[in-house]
C-alpha positions in Angstrom: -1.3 -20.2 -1.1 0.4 -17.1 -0.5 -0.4 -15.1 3.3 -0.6 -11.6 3.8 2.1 -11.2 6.6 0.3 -7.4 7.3 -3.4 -8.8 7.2 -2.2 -11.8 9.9 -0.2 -10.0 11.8 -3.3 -7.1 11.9 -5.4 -10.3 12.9 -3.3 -10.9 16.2 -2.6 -7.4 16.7 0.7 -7.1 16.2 2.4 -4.2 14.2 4.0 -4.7 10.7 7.4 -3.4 9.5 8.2 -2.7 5.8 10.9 -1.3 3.8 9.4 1.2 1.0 11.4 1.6 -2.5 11.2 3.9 -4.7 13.1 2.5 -7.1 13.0 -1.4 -8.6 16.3 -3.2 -6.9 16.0 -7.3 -6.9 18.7 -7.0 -3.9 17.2 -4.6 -1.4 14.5 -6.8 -1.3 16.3 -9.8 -1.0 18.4 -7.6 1.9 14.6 -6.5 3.4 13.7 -9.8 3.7 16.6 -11.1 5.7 16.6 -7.8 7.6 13.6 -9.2 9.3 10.9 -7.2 7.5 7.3 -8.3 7.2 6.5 -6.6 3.6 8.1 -4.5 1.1 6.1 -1.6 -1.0 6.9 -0.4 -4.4 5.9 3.4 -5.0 4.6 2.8 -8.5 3.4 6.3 -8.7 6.4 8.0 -8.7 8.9 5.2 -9.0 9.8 3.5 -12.7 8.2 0.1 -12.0 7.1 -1.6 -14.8 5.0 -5.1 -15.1 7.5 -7.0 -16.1 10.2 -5.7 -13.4 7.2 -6.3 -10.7 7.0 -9.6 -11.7 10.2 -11.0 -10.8 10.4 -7.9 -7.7 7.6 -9.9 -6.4 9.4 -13.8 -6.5 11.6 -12.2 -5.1 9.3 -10.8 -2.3 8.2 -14.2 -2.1 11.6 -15.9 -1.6 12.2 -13.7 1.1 9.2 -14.3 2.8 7.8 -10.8 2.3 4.3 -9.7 1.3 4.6 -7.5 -2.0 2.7 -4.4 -1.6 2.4 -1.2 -4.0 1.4 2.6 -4.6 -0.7 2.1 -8.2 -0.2 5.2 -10.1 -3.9 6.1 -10.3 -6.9 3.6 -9.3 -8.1 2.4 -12.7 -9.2 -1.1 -12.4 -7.5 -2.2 -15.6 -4.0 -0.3 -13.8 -5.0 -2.2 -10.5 -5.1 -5.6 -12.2 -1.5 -5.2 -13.5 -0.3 -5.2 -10.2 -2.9 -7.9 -8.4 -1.8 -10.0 -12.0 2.0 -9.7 -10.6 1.4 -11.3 -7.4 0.7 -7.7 -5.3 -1.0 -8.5 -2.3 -1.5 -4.6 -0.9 -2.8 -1.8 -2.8 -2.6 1.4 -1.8 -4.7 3.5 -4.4 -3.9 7.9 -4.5 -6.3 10.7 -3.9 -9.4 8.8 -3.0 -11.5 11.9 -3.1 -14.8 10.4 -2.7 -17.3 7.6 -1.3 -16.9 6.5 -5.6 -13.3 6.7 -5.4 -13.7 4.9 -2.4 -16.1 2.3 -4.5 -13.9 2.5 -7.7 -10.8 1.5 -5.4 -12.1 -1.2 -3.4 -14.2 -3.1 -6.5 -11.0 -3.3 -8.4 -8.9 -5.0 -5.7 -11.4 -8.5 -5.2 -13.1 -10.8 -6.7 -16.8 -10.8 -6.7 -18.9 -11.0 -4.4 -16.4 -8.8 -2.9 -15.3 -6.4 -5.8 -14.7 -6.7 -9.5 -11.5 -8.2 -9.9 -10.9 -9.9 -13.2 -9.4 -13.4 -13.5 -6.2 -14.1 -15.1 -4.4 -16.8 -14.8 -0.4 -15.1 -14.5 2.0 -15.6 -11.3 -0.3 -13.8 -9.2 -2.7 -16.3 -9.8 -0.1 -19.2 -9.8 -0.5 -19.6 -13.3 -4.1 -21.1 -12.7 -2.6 -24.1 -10.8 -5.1 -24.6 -8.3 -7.3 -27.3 -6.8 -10.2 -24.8 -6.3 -11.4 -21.5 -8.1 -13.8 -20.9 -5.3 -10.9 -21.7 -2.9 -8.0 -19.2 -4.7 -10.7 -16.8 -5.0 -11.5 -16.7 -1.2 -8.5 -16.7 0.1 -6.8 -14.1 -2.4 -10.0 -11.8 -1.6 -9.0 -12.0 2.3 -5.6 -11.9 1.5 -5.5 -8.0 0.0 -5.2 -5.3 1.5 -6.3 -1.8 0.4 -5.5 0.9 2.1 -6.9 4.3 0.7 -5.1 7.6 0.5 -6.9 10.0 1.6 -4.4 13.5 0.5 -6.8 16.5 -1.2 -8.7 19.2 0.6 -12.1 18.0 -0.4 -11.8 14.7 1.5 -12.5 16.4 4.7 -16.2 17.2 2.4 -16.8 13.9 1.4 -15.1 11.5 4.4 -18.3 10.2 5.6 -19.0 8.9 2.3 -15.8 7.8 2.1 -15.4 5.7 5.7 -19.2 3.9 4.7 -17.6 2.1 2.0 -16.9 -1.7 2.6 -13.2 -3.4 1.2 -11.4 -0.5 2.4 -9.4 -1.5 4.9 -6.9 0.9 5.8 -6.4 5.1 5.5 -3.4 6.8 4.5 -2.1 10.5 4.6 0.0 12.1 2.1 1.3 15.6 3.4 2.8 16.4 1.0 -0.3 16.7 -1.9 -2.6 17.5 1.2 -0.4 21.1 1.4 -0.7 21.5 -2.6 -4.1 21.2 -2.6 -4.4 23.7 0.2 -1.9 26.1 -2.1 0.9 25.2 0.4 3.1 24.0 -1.6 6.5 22.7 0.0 5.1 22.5 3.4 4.3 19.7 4.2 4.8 20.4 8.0 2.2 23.4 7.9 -0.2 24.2 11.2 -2.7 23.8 8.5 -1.7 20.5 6.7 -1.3 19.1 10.1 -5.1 19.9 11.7 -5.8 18.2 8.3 -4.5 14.8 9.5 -5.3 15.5 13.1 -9.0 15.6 11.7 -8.9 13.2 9.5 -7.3 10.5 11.6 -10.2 11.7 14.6 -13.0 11.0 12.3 -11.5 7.4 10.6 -11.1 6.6 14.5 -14.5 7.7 15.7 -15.6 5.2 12.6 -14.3 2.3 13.9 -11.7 2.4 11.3 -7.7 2.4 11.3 -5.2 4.7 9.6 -2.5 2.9 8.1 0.0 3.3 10.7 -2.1 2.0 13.3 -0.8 -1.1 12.2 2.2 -0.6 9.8 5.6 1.4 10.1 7.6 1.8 6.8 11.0 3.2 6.1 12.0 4.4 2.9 15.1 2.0 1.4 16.7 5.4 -0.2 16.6 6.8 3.9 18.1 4.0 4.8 21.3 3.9 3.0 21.7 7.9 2.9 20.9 8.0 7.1 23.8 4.6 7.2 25.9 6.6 5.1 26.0 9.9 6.7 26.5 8.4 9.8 29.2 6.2 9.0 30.9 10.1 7.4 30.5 11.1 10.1 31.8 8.9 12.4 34.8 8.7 10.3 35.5 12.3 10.6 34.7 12.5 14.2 
């Protein structure tokens, strides 16, 4: 069965190193994988992934010996499943506002006794070719990763709740919303949106807990080529 590259390399403590897309391309993944990356995310909340594109984006994944991981668009259980159903094996879940959030978040990401996962039997689930239910269900459940992100005002009211919830295992910023809910909209790099994190990150620490990247490092695929492009301009017109 399938490992999580991030959850066994988090397990040795070693970092992990992803390539993030925005956009659903079967090559850059298959480019990712021989790169040397550990994992590839899809942003599915911004980015036009749809079940059936996921679905061969993660064989893909798989081929190239990369953990598929993805932003859901919003942390419905029945959105969630879509993605676990694909063969997802990170979940990163937007604007967990709240110890329910939190709750919601984590429940829909594993099977019970851990969560509230539902069973169905598609690739993610190899088709329900497997020796053992119990088995699949055990490993699958140690095998995702959920990571929420933690990008509104209010958290900062609400984070204790938030760090007590179980099957959470990672935190993650998001600038970029955390100025719009402050009414800072465009700044992302604001004193303000920045003492955000810096408390934020203090407090998942002094938890016992670990931000994101603590243990992950991503680059954005659409960075990547416009960064190689630029530079090979410019070296061209040097």
């Amino acid at each position: 069965m399938r490992l999580n590259n991030v959850v066994t390399n988090m397990r040795s403590g070693k970092m992990s190193y992803g390539c993030n897309l925005s956009f659903p391309s079967s090559t850059l993944v298959e480019l990712a994988g021989r790169a040397g990356f550990d994992f590839v995310t899809f942003d599915s909340e911004h980015g036009p992934f749809t079940p059936d594109l996921l679905d061969d984006l993660c064989r893909f994944a798989d081929m190239a010996g990369l953990t598929p991981m993805a932003r859901v668009p919003n942390i419905e259980s029945s959105t969630i499943l879509r993605f676990l159903d694909r063969g997802i094996m990170g979940i990163t879940g937007p604007h967990v506002t709240s110890g329910e959030r939190a709750r919601q978040l984590a429940d829909a990401c594993r099977y019970v006794p851990r969560g509230l996962r539902s069973f169905g039997s598609g690739r993610g689930a190899y088709f329900g070719d497997f020796e053992s239910g119990p088995e699949y269900m055990e490993h699958t459940n140690d095998n995702v990763l959920v990571i929420a992100q933690l990008e509104d005002i209010e958290v900062l009211d609400n984070l204790d709740d938030i760090l007590a919830v179980d099957g959470i295992d990672l935190f993650a910023s998001g600038a970029q919303d955390i100025a719009q809910s402050m009414g800072l909209q465009g700044q992302p790099n604001h004193q303000r949106v920045q003492e955000f994190e810096a408390e934020v990150r203090e407090r998942v620490h002094a938890a016992g807990r670990k931000m994101a990247d603590d243990v992950m490092a991503s680059a954005r695929a659409a960075n990547l080529f416009l960064d190689g492009a630029r530079s090979f301009l410019a070296s061209q017109n040097a």
